[in-house]
C-alpha positions in Angstrom: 0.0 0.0 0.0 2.7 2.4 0.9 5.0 1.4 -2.4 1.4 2.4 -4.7 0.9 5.5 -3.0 4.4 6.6 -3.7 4.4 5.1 -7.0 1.3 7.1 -7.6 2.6 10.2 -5.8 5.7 10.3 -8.2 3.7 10.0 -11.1 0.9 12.8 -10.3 1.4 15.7 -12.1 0.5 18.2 -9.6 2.7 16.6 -6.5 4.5 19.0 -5.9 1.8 21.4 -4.9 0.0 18.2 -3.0 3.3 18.6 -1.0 3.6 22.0 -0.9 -0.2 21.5 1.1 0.7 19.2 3.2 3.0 21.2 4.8 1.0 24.3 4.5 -2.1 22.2 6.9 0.9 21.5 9.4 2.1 24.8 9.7 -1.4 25.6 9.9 -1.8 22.7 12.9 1.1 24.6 14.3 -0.4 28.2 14.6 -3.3 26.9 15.6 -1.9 24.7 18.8 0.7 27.8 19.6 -2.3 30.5 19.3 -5.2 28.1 21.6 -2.2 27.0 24.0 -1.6 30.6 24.6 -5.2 31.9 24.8 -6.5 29.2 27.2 -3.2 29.4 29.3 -2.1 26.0 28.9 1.2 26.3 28.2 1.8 28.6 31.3 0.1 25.8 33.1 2.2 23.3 32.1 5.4 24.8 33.4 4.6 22.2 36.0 2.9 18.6 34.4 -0.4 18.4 34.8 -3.0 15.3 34.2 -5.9 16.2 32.0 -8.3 16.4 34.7 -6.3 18.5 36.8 -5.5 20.9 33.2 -9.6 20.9 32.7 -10.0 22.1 36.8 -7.2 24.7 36.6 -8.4 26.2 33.0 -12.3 25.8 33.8 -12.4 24.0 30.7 -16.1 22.4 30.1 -15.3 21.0 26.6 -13.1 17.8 27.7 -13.0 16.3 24.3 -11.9 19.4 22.5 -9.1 19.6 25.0 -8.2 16.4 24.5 -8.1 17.3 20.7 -5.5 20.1 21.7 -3.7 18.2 23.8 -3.4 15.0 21.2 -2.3 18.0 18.8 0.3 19.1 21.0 2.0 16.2 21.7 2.1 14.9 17.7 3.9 18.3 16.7 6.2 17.1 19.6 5.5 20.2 21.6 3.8 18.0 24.5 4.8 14.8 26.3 2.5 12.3 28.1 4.2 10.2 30.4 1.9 8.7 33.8 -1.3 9.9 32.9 0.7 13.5 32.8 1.1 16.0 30.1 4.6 18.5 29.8 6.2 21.2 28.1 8.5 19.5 25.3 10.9 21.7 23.0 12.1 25.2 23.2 8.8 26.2 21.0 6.5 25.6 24.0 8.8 26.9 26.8 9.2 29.8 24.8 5.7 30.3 24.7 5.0 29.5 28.3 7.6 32.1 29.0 5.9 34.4 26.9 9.0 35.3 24.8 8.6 37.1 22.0 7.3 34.5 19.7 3.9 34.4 21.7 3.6 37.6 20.5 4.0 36.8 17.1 2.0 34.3 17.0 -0.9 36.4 18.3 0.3 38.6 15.6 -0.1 36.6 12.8 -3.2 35.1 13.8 -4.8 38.5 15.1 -3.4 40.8 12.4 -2.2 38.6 8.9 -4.8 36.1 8.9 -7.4 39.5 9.1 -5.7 41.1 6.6 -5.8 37.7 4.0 -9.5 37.8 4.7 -9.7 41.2 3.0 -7.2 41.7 0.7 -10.0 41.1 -1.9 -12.0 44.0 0.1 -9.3 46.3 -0.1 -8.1 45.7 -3.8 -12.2 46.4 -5.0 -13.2 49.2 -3.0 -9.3 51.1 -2.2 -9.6 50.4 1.1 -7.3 49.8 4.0 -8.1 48.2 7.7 -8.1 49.2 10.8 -5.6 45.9 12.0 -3.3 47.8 14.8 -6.4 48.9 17.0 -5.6 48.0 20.6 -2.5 45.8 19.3 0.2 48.0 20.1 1.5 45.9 23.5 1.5 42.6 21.0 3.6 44.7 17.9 6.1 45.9 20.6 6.4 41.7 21.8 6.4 40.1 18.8 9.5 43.0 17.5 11.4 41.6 19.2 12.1 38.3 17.3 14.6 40.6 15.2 16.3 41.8 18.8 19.4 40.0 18.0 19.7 41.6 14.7 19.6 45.2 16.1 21.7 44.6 19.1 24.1 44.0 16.7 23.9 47.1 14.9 24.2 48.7 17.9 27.2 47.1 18.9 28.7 48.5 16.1 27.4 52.1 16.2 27.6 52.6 20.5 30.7 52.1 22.5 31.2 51.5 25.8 33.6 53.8 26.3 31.1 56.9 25.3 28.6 58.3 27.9 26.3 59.3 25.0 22.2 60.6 25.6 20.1 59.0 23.3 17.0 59.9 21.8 14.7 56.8 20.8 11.6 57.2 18.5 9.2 54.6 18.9 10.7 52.1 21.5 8.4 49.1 21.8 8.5 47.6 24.9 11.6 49.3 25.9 13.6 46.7 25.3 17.0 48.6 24.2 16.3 51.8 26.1 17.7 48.9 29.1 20.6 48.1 26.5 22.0 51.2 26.5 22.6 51.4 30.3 23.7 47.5 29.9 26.4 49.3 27.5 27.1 52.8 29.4 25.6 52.9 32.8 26.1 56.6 31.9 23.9 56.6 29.2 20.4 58.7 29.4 17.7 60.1 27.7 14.1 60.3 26.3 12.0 57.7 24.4 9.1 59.0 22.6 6.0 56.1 21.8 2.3 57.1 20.2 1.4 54.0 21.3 0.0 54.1 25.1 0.0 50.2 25.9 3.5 49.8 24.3 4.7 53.1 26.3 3.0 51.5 29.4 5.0 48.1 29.2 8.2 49.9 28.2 7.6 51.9 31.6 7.1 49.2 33.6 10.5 47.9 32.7 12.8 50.5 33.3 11.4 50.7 37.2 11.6 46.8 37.1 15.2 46.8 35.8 16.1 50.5 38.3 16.9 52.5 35.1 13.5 55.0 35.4 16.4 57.6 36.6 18.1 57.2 33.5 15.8 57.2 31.0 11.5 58.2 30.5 9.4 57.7 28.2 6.7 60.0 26.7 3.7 58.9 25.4 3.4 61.3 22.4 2.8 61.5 18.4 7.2 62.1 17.7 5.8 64.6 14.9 3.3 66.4 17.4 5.1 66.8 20.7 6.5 70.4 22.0 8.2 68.2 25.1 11.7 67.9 22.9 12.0 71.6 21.9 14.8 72.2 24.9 16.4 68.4 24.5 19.3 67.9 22.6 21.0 64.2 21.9 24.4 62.7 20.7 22.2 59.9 19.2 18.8 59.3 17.8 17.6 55.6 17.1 14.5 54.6 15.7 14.1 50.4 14.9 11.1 49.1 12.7 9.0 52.1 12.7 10.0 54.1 9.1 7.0 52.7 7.3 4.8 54.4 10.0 5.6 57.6 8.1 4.0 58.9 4.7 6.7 59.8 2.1 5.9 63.5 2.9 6.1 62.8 6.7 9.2 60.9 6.5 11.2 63.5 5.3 9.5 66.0 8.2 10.4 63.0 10.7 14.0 63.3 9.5 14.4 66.9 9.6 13.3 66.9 13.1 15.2 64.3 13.9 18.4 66.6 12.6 17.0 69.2 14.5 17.4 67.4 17.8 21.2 66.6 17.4 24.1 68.2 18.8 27.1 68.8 16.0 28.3 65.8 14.8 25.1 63.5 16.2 23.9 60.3 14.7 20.9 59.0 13.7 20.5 55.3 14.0 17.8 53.8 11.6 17.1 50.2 11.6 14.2 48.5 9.0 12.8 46.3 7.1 13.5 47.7 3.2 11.4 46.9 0.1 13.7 44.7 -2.4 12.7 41.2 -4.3 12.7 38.7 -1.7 9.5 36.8 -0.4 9.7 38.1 3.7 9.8 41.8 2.5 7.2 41.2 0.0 5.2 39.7 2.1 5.7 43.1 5.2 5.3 45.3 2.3 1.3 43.6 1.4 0.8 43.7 5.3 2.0 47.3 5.7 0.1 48.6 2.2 -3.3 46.9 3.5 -2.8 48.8 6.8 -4.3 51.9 7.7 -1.5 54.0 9.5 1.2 51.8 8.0 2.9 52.6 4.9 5.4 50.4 1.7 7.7 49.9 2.2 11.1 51.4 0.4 14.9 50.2 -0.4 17.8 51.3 1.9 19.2 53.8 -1.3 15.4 55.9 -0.9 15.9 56.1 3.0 19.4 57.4 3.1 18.2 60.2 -0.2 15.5 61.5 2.3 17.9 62.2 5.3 20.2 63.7 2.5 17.2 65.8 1.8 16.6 66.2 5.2 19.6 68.2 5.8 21.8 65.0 7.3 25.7 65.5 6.2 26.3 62.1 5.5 24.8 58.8 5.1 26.1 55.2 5.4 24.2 51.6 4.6 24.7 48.7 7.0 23.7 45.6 5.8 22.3 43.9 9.3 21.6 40.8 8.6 24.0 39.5 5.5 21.1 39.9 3.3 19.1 43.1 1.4 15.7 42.6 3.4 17.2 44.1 6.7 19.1 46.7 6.7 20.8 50.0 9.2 21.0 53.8 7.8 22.8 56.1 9.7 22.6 59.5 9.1 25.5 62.4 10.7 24.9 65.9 11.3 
């Protein structure tokens, strides 16, 4: 039986897109087990194994054999373990997720935000239309940014030494996450970070007093464009990570020239995005972005360092990140 369905598998003319959806449905199987462990709070229950009765008391489940279907899920994507009548975290995916690391908020992302925007691409295309996606998301957006943490401590690595005291202006800062890398750098290092978003400025917040840096750095909750609170600031350094394609072409160039405007001589600007060229991940941010009221297309690396040139910035230099075109560093000097 198993020789004729190869047999007949080899011969079909269309088995390579019969492949292609089978592992589509388990990616799918994947999302779907990541994004229901999450929601329920399974996976932060099973930090400690649990038997399915015990799961079903702790949870207040009342459907017993859907949870069984989750759990059965669980353990044949290998992310579960049964052993005595108890079920267990198995894999760095599901302790990850337990731990609520940043790929729980991705997943949340992609099934609260991309699988929307799939829905009505159609929508969008008929009537020019755009949707409303990052309503009340803005806490999950700053979690899930960080998956590409590792990419941008790297660039700044490059551009921040320890040995400089520097005071840093950061435009959009997520959860806060490198406003604490600076002082990990410099415990000299200060400033201001400036976030629209009032769940994301809440988190980032709540970590500086967690990690004792609220002295050294606050954050404002403010449009960067519309504050007055920067007027009397001036900064050796402005970063802004993942947030360009906020910007309209006409308010990019005004988000650059104040930018310039709140360095001292010889100041940097730090820019680190996502850039429009030909491979499938940017392609795919750019449809995301372009379907996305308040969100913009993306553009190459060249079209970002012309605007600060326009902007007034002395200088320009292109970083290539992460070894490839999608990701990429601009920094502009006054």
């Amino acid at each position: 039986m198993i020789l004729q369905t190869l047999k007949n598998l080899i011969l079909a003319k269309d088995k390579y897109v019969s492949i292609l959806g089978m592992g589509l449905m388990k990616s799918e199987a994947r999302l779907m087990f990541y994004y229901g462990g999450l929601e329920t709070g399974l996976f932060r229950l099973l930090r400690r194994s649990s038997t399915h009765s015990e799961i079903s008391k702790e949870l207040k489940i009342r459907n017993g054999v859907l949870l069984e279907s989750l759990l059965s899920l669980g353990r044949s994507l290998g992310d579960l373990s049964l052993k005595n009548g108890r079920y267990s975290l198995k894999g760095g995916v599901s302790r990850a997720l337990a731990a609520e690391e940043p790929i729980a908020d991705l997943v949340r992302e992609i099934i609260i935000y991309h699988t929307e925007v799939a829905r009505n691409l159609k929508t969008h295309m008929k009537k020019g239309s755009r949707g409303k996606y990052l309503e009340n998301l803005g806490g999950v957006i700053a979690g899930s940014s960080r998956i590409s943490e590792f990419l941008i401590k790297s660039y700044i690595d490059r551009e921040i030494k320890s040995s400089e005291t520097r005071r840093i202006l950061e435009i959009g800062c997520g959860s806060g996450e490198y406003l604490k890398y600076y002082c990990a750098i410099n415990p000299g290092n200060s400033g201001i970070a400036v976030e629209r978003d009032r769940s994301a400025s809440v988190i980032a917040a709540r970590s500086l007093s967690k990690n004792g840096i609220a002295d050294r750095f606050r954050v404002l909750n403010q449009d960067f464009l519309k504050t007055n609170s920067l007027e009397k600031e001036s900064f050796d350094i402005a970063t802004s990570y993942s947030n360009v394609y906020y910007f309209s072409n006409e308010n990019r160039l005004k988000f650059f020239r104040k930018t310039l405007g709140l360095l001292r001589k010889g100041g940097r600007f730090m820019l680190a995005t996502m850039v429009k060229d030909s491979r499938p991940m940017s392609n795919y941010f750019d449809l995301l972005f372009t379907a996305t009221e308040g969100l913009y297309p993306l553009i190459s690396a060249d079209e970002v360092a012309s605007d600060m040139k326009k902007a007034g910035f002395r200088k320009t230099r292109i970083i290539n990140i992460l070894g490839s075109a999608s990701f990429m560093g601009v920094v502009g000097e006054k």
